[in-house]
C-alpha positions as CSV (number, residue, x, y, z in Angstrom):
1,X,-0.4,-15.8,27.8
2,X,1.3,-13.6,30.6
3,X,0.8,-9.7,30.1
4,X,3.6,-7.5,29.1
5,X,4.1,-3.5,29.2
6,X,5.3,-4.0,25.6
7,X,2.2,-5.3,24.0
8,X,0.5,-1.8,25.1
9,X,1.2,0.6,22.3
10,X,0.8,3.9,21.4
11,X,1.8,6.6,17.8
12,X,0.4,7.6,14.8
13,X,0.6,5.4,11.2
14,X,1.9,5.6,7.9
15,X,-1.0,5.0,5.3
16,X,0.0,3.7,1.9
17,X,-2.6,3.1,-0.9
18,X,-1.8,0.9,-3.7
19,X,2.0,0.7,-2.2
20,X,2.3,4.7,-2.0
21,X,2.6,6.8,1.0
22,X,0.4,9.2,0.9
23,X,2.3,11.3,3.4
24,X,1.3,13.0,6.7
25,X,-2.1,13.3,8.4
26,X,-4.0,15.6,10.6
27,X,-6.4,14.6,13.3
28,X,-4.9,11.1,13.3
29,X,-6.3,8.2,11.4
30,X,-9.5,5.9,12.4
31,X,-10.2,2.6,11.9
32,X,-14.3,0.9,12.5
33,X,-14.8,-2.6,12.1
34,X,-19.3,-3.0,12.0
35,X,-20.4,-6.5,12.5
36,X,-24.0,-6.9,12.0
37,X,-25.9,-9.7,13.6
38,X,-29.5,-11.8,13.9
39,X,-31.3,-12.5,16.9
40,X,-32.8,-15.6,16.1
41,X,-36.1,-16.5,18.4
42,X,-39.1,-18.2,18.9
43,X,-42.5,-17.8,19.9
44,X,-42.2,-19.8,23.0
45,X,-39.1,-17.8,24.0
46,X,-40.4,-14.7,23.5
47,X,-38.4,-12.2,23.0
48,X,-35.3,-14.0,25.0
49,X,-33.2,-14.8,21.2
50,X,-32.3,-18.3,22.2
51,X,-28.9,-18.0,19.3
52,X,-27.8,-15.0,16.9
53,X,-25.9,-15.2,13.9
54,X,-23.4,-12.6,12.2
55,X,-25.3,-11.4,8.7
56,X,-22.2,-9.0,7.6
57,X,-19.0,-7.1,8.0
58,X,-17.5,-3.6,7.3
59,X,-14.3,-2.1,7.7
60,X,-13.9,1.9,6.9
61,X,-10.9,3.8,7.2
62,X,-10.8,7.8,8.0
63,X,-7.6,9.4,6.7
64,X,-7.4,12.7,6.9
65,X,-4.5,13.8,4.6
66,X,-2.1,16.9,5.2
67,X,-0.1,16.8,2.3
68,X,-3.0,18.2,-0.1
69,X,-1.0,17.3,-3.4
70,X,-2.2,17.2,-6.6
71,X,-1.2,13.1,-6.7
72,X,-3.2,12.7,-3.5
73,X,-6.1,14.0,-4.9
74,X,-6.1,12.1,-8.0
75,X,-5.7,8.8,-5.3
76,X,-8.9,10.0,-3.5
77,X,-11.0,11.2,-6.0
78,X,-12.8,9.3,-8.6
79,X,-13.3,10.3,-11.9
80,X,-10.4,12.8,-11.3
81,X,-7.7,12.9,-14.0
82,X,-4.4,14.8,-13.7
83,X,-2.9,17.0,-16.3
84,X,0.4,17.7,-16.2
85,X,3.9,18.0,-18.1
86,X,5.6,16.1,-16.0
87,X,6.5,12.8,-16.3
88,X,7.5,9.8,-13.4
89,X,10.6,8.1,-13.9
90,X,11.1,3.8,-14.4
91,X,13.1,1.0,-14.8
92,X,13.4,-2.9,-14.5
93,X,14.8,-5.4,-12.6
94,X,14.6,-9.1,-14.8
95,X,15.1,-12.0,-13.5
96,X,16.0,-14.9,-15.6
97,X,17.7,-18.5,-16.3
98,X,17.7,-19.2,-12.6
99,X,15.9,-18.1,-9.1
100,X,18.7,-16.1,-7.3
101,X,20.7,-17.5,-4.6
102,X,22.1,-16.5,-1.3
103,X,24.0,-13.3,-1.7
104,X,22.4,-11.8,-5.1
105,X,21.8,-8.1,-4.3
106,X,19.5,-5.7,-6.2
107,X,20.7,-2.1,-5.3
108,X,18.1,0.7,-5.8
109,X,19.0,4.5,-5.0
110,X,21.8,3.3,-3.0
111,X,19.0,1.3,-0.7
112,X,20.0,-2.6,-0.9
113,X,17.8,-5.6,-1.5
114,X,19.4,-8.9,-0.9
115,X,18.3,-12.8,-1.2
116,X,19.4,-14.8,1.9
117,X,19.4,-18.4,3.2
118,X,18.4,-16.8,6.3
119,X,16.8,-13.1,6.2
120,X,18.0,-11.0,8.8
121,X,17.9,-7.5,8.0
122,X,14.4,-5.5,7.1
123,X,15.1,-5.6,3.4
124,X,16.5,-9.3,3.0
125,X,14.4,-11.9,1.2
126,X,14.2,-15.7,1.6
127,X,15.7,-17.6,-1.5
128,X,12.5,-18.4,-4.0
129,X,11.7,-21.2,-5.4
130,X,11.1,-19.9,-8.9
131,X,12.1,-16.5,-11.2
132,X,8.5,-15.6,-10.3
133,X,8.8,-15.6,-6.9
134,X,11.8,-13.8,-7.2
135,X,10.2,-11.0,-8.7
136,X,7.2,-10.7,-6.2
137,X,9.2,-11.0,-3.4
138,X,11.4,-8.1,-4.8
139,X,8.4,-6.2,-5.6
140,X,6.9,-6.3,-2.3
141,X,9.9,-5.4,-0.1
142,X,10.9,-2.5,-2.5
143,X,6.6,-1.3,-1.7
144,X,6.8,-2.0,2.2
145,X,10.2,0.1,2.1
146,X,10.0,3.7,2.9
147,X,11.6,5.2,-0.2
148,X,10.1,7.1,-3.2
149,X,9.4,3.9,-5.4
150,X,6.9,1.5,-6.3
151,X,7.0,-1.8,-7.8
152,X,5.1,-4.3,-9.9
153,X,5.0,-7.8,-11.5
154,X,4.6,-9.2,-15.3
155,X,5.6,-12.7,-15.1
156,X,9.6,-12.1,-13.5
157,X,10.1,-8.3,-14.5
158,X,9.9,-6.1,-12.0
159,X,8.9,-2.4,-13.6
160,X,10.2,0.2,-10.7
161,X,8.4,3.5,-11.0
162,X,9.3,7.0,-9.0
163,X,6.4,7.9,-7.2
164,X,6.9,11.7,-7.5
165,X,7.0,12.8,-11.1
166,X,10.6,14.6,-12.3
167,X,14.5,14.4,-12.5
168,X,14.8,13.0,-9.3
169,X,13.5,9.4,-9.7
170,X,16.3,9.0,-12.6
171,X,18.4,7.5,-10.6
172,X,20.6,4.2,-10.6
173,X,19.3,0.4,-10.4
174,X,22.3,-2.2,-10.4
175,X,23.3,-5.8,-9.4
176,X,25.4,-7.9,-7.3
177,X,24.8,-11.5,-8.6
178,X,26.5,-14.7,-7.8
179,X,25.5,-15.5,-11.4
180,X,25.3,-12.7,-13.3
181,X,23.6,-13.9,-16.0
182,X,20.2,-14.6,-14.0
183,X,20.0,-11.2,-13.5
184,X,19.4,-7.8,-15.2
185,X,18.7,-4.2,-14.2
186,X,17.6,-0.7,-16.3
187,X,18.4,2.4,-14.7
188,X,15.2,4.3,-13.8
189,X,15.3,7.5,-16.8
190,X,12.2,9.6,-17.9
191,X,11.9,11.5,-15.0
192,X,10.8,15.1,-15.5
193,X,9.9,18.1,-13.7
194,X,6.1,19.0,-13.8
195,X,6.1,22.9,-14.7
196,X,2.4,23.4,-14.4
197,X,-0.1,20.6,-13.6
198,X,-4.1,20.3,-12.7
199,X,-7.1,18.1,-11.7
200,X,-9.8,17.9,-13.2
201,X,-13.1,16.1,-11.4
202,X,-16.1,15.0,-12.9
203,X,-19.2,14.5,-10.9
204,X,-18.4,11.0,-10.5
205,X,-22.0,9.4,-11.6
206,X,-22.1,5.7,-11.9
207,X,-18.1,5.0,-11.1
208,X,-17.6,1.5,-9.8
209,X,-15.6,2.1,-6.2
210,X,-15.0,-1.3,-6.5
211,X,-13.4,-2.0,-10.1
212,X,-11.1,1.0,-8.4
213,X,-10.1,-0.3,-5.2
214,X,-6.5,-1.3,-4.0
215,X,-4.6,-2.5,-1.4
216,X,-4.9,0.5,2.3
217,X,-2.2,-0.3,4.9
218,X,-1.7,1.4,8.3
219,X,1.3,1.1,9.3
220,X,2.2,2.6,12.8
221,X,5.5,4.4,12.4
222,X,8.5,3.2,13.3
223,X,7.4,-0.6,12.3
224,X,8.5,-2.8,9.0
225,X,4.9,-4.5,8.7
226,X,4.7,-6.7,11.8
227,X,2.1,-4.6,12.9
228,X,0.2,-3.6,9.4
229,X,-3.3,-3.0,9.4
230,X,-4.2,-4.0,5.5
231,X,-7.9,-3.7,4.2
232,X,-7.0,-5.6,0.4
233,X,-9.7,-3.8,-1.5
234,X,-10.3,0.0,-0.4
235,X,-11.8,3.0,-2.0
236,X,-13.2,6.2,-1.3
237,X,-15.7,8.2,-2.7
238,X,-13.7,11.1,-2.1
239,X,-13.9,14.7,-0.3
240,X,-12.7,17.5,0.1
241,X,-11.9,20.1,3.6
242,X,-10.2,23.2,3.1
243,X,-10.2,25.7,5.3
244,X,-8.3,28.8,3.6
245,X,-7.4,30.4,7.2
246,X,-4.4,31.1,8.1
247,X,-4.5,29.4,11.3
248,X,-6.3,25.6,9.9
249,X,-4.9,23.4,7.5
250,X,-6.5,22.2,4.7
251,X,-7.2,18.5,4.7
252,X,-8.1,15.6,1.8
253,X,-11.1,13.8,4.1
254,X,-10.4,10.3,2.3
255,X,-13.0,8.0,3.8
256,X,-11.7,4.7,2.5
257,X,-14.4,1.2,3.1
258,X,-13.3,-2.0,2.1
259,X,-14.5,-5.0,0.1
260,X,-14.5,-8.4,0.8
261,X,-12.1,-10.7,-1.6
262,X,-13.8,-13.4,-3.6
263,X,-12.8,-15.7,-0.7
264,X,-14.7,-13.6,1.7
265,X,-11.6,-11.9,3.8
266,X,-12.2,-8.9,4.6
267,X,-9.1,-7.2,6.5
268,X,-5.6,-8.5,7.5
269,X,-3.3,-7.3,11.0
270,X,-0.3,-8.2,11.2
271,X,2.3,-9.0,8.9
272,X,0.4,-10.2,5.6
273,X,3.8,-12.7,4.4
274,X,3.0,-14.6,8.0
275,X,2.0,-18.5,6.9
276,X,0.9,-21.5,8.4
């Protein structure tokens, strides 16, 4: 493979956790991949191993947040709940009858979401197969995009949520379908401003890290996933940095590890839609 100036690459990331940015960082983020190992050897070898096999892997993740918010804390703390008289705006997106076809358009906050024949643009999708596909496709570009949204699946509804509680995430979901019958849209209402909220945090004994742990991606800025660094189960015990000076910021340490999945993968880089 012939070297190129272009592979060499330099910036900082974006880190989203469960599909959310969790907004700027100071100090830059880390990534450590550990592989473990055993010598294997034999008496009349000595000490010389004559083979070594790999007995483990971790991957950890040091994200030291900026934006000290109250939602950020809850995302990094276990056993921390948030209080608050505010609410987060949602709506839907249904698909139905049919899998959409080449053209159908979901807008959402004036961004637009279109099925294709062939995908060009960062937010087009390939045609599914099935309603179902439909809505995971829809859910995962609406997550990879960088607006103030996320996105999940129950069979083919898609349930759009505001990631910042209050009036601004009531905003406008609508449709441009060949057929308009195979698809419906709710305008995202419910939305209201928080006028006082708090955290509170327990000690944490006995929490599971791992019944808690979702999706980390790093993705470096200015990039639409190519170049994602994804750890598919991550978690952090959570910690806290504050400097109350006027001349340091106070920091969220979130020290995130990873899992392995049941089929033993461990991390992903790259663009995780890539197939054989």
């Amino acid at each position: 493979m012939a070297s190129s100036t272009e592979n060499v690459k330099l910036g900082v990331c974006n880190v989203l956790f469960d599909g959310v940015d969790l907004g700027f960082t100071k100090g830059g983020v880390e990534v450590e991949v550990a592989t473990s190992t055993k010598e294997i050897t034999v008496d009349q070898m000595g000490e010389t191993p004559i083979g070594e096999v790999i007995m483990g892997r971790t991957v950890s993740a040091n994200v030291p947040l900026a934006e000290t918010t109250l939602d950020n804390l809850v995302a990094i703390m276990p056993g921390s709940e948030l209080i608050s008289d505010g609410a987060y705006a949602t709506g839907t997106v249904t698909f139905s009858t049919a899998a959409p076809v080449d053209g159908d358009k979901i807008t959402l906050a004036g961004v637009d979401f279109t099925f294709k024949t062939t995908p060009v643009g960062q937010n087009d999708m390939a045609i599914p197969a099935t309603i179902g596909a439909a809505a995971t496709a829809l859910a995962a570009k609406i997550n990879a995009n960088a607006i103030n949204f996320t996105a999940t699946v129950v069979n083919a509804v898609v349930t759009i949520k505001a990631k910042n509680r209050g009036v601004d995430g009531n905003v406008t979901v609508s449709k441009t379908a060949v057929t308009a019958a195979n698809i419906t849209t709710t305008n995202l209402t419910g939305g209201v401003n928080a006028t006082k909220a708090q955290v509170k945090v327990s000690n944490g004994v006995n929490i599971n890290l791992l019944k808690l742990a979702k999706t980390l991606v790093l993705r470096p800025k200015g990039t639409s996933g190519e170049d994602d660094f994804t750890i598919h189960k991550a978690m952090c015990p959570g910690a806290l940095n504050f400097a109350y000076q006027f001349d340091n910021e106070r920091v969220f340490s979130a020290a995130f590890k990873g899992y392995a999945l049941d089929s033993g993968q461990l991390f992903s880089l790259g663009d995780v839609t890539a197939t054989a």
